[in-house]
C-alpha positions in Angstrom: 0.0 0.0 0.0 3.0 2.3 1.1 3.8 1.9 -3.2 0.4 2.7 -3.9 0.0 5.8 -2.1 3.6 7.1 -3.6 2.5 6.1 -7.6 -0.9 8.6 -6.4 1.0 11.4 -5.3 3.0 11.6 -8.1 0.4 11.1 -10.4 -1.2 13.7 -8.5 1.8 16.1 -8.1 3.7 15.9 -11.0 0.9 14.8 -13.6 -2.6 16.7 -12.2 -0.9 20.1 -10.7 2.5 19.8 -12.3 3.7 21.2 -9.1 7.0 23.1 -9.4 9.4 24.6 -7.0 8.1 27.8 -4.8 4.8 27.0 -5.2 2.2 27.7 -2.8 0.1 23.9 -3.0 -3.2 24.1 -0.3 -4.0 20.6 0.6 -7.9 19.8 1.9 -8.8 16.3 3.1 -9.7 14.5 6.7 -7.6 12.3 8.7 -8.6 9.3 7.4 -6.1 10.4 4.2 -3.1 10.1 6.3 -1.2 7.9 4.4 -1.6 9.6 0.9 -1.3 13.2 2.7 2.5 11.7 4.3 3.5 11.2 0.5 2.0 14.5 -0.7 4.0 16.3 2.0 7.2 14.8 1.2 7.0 14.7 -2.5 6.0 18.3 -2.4 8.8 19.4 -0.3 11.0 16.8 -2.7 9.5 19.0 -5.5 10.2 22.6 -3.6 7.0 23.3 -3.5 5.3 24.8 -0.3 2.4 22.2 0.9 0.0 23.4 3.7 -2.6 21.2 5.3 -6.2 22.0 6.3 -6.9 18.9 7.5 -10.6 17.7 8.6 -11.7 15.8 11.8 -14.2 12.9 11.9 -17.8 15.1 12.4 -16.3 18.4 12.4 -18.8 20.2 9.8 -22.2 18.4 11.9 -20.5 19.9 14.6 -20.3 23.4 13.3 -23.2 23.8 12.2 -24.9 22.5 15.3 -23.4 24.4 17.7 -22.1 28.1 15.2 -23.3 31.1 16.0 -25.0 33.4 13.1 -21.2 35.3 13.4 -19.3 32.2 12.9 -21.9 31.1 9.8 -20.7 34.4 8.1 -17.5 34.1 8.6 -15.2 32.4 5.9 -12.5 30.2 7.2 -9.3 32.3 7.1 -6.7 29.5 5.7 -9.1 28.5 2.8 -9.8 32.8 2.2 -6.3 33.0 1.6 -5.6 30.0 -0.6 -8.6 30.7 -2.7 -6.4 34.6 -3.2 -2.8 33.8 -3.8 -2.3 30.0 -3.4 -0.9 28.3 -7.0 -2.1 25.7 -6.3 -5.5 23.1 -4.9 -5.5 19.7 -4.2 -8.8 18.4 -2.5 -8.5 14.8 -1.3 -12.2 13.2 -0.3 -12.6 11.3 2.1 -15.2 10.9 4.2 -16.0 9.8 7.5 -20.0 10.1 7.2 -21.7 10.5 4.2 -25.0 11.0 5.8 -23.6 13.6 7.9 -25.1 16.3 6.4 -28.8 14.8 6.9 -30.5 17.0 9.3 -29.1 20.2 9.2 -31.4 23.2 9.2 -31.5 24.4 5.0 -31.5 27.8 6.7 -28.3 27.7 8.4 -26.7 25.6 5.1 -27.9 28.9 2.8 -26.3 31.4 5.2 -23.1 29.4 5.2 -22.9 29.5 1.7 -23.7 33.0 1.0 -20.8 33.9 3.3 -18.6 31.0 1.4 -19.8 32.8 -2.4 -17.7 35.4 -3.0 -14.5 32.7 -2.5 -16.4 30.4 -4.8 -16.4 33.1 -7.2 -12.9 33.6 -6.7 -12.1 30.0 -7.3 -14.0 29.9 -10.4 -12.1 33.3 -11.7 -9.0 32.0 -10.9 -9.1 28.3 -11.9 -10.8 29.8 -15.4 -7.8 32.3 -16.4 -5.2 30.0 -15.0 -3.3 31.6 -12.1 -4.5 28.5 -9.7 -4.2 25.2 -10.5 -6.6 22.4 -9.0 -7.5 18.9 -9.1 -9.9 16.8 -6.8 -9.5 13.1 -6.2 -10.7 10.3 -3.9 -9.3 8.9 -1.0 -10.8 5.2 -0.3 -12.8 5.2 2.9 -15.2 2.4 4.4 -18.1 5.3 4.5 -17.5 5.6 0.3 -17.5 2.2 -0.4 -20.4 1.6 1.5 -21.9 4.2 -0.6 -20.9 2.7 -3.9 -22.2 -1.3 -2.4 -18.3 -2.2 -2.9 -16.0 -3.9 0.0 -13.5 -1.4 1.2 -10.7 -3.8 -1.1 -12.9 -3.5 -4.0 -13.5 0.5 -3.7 -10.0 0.5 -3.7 -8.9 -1.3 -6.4 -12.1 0.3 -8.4 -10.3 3.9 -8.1 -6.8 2.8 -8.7 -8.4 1.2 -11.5 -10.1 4.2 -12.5 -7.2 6.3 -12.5 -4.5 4.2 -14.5 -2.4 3.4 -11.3 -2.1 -0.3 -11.7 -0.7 0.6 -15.4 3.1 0.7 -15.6 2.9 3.7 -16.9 0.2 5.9 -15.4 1.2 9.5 -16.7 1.9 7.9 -20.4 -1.9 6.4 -19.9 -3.2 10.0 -19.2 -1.6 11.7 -21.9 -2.9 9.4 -24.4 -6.3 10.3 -23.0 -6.1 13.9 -23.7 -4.7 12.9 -26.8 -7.9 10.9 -27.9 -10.3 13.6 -26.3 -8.8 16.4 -28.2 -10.2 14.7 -31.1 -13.6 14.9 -29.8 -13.6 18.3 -28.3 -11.5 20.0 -31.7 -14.2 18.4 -33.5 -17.3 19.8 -31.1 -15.7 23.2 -30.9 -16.8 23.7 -34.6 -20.2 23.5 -34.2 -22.9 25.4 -32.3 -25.7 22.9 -31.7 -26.0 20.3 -29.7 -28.8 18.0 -28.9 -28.8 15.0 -26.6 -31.9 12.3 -28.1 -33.3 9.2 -25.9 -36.1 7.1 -26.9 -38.2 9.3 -23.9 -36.8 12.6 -23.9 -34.8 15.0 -26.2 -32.8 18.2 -24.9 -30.8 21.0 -26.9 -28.7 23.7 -26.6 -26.5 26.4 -28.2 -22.6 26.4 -27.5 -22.1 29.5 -29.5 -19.5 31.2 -27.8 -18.6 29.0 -25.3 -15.6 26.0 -25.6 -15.5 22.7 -25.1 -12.8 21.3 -23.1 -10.8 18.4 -22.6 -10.7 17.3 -19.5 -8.3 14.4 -19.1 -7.2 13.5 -15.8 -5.4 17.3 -14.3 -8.7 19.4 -12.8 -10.0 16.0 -11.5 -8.2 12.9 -10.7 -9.9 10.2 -12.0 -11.0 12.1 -15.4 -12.6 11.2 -18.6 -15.5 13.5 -20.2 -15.4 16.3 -22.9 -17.7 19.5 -21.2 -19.0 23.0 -22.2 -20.9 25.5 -20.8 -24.3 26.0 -22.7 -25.6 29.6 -23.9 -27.9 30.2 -20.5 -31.1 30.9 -22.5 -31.0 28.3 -25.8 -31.6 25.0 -23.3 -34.8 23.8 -25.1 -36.9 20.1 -24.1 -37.2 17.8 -21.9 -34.2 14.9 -20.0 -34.5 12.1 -17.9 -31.7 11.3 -15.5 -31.3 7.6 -15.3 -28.8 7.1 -12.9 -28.9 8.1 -8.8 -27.6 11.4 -8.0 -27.0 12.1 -4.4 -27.0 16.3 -3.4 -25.8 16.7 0.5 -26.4 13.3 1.6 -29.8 13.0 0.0 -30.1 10.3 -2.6 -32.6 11.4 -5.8 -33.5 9.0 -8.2 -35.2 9.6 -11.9 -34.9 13.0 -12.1 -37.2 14.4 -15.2 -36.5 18.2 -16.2 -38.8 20.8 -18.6 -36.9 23.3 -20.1 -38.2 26.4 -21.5 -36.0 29.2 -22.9 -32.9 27.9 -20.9 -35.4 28.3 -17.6 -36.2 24.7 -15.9 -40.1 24.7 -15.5 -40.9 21.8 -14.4 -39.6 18.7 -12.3 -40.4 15.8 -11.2 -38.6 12.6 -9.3 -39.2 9.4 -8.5 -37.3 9.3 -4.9 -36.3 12.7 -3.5 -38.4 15.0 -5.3 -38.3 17.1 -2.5 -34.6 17.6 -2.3 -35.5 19.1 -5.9 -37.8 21.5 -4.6 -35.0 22.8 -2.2 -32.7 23.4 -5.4 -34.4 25.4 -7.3 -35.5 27.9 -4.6 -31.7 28.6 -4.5 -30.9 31.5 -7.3 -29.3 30.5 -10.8 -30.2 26.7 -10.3 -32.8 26.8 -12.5 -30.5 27.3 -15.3 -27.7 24.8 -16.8 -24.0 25.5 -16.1 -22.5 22.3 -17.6 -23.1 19.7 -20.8 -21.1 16.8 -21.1 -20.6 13.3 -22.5 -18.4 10.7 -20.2 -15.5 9.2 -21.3 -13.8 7.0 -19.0 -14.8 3.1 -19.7 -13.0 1.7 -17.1 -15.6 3.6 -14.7 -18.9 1.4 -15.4 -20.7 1.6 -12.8 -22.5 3.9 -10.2 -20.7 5.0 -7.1 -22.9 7.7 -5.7 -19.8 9.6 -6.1 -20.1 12.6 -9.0 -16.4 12.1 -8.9 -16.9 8.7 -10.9 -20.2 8.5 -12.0 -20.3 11.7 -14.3 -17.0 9.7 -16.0 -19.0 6.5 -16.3 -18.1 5.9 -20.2 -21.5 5.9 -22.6 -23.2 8.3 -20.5 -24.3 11.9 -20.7 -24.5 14.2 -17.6 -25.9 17.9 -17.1 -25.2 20.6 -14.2 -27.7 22.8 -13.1 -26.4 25.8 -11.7 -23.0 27.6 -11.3 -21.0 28.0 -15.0 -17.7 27.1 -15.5 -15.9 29.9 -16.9 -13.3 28.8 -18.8 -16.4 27.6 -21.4 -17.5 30.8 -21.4 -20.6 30.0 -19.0 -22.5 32.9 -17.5 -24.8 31.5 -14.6 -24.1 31.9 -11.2 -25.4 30.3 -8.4 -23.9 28.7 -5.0 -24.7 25.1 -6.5 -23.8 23.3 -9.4 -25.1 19.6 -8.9 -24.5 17.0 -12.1 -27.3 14.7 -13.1 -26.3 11.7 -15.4 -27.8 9.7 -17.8 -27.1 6.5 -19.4 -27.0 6.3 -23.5 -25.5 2.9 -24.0 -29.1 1.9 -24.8 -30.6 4.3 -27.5 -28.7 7.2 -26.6 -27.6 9.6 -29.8 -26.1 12.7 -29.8 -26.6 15.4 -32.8 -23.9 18.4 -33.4 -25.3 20.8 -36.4 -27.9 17.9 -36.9 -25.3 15.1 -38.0 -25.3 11.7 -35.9 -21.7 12.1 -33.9 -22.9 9.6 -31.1 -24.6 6.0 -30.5 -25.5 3.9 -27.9 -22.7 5.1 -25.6 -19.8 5.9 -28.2 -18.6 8.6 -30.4 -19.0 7.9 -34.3 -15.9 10.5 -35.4 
């Protein structure tokens, strides 16, 4: 395990963040991470970077919101404030104690704590979008998570080394031929303007005038896989189903069905959960799409209840509502951005400038 946790931190250090010497790296996980945070200490001193630690304790966020003042709810945690200004660099290591923690709290403290956490979300997204911080999120393998996914704690972990090429002899030479491929797709998809996503009960499209599509291959998140875009705020037009489980703050919600109108979400509906969806989209901008994109990574294929994975799963499609990502050019802002995924290995087709690119769960180009 001691060579496991190594192969992770470099693929993490020198591959994801391509840490280099005086850089300012800020490092958020819990204590179950230990081993992996011993290696990312030392290989970023090794490196001459300059690693600091904000390391959580098992219950410490039911904790502070059962017992904060409204003063400590507006006020922003001074170590994360100042890595979101002038830090180079973000790793964020899950991994949880509790994933039910969460379950409980009062929605009225959760939306004051995030109003006072929005302006260094905003700062995060400006900065990760023109470049002058560099981030990547991954997944530490906890009993709590692979309860989550229905996996034995040695399965969960084998399924994310898996996932992220580290049982390869060559984990940063798999990566790179990853972008490779992608670029293909998203060269190709930058040259057109119209998408639409088409299943035998549903069909959903966009605009991407203006905005990019990018390739994200295994640096922002750790494991990657999926091509994604922003789409124009107001040219969402139709109706998707979300096939798969998507779990928002400990809540899981199952079939999700969405109207859209005019790029505004009218109408909703779920089969489990609905009323975690009436909570969403009382919260401003989540009523609108920040993200569309198609999943890439087949050596993910199955559901986790972890975003991290199951918005890679390869043959599937998966769309945020709320906050934009900037670097597509995305507008919307809002304090959530939640994915919902659905499969397409079974009648799934995707259309760019009305020409069949996409079939049951694989690119045609």
């Amino acid at each position: 395990m001691n060579t496991i946790w190594k192969r992770y931190a470099e693929l993490l250090l020198k591959y994801s963040l391509d840490i280099r010497k005086g850089e300012r790296l800020y490092v958020a996980s819990t204590t179950l991470a230990v081993p992996l945070l011993k290696e990312i200490q030392a290989l970023a001193l090794d490196l001459g970077a300059i690693p600091e630690f904000d390391v959580h304790f098992e219950g410490q966020n039911r904790r502070f919101y059962d017992h904060a003042t409204e003063q400590a709810l507006k006020a922003p945690p001074l170590l994360y404030s100042k890595a979101m200004e002038t830090f180079d660099a973000y790793l964020n290591i899950r991994a949880p104690f509790n994933l039910s923690e969460m379950q409980g709290v009062d929605s009225d403290r959760l939306k004051l704590r995030a109003q006072a956490l929005q302006p260094w979300y905003e700062m995060y997204s400006n900065r990760t979008a023109e470049g002058s911080m560099k981030r990547s999120l991954c997944q530490f393998p906890t009993p709590a998570a692979a309860q989550m996914a229905g996996m034995s704690l040695e399965d969960y972990s084998a399924f994310i080394f898996n996932a992220c090429r580290l049982m390869e002899d060559d984990p940063v030479g798999e990566w790179l031929a990853v972008r490779a491929e992608q670029q293909k797709m998203v060269d190709y998809l930058n040259q057109c303007t119209q998408i639409r996503y088409v299943h035998e009960n549903w069909d959903i499209c966009f605009s991407t005038a203006g905005r990019t599509w990018i390739n994200s291959d295994g640096r922002a998140n750790m494991p990657s896989g999926e091509v994604f875009t922003a789409p124009v705020e107001d040219s969402v037009e139709g109706e998707i189903y979300f096939s798969y489980p998507s779990i928002y703050r400990g809540r899981e919600v199952v079939g999700v069905r969405l109207k859209v109108k005019e790029g505004y979400i009218t109408d909703w509906s779920a089969e489990k959960g609905e009323e975690v969806l009436d909570a969403v989209f009382e919260t401003k901008g989540a009523r609108r799409f920040g993200e569309a994109a198609i999943g890439t990574n087949y050596k993910i294929d199955r559901i986790t209840r972890n975003i991290l994975f199951d918005e890679k799963i390869g043959g599937s499609i998966h769309m945020a509502v709320g906050q934009s990502y900037y670097h597509c050019g995305g507008k919307n802002k809002s304090t959530i951005h939640w994915d919902l995924i659905s499969d397409m290995r079974e009648g799934g087709e995707i259309y760019a400038d009305e020409k069949l690119i996409y079939k049951n769960g694989g690119f045609l180009l």
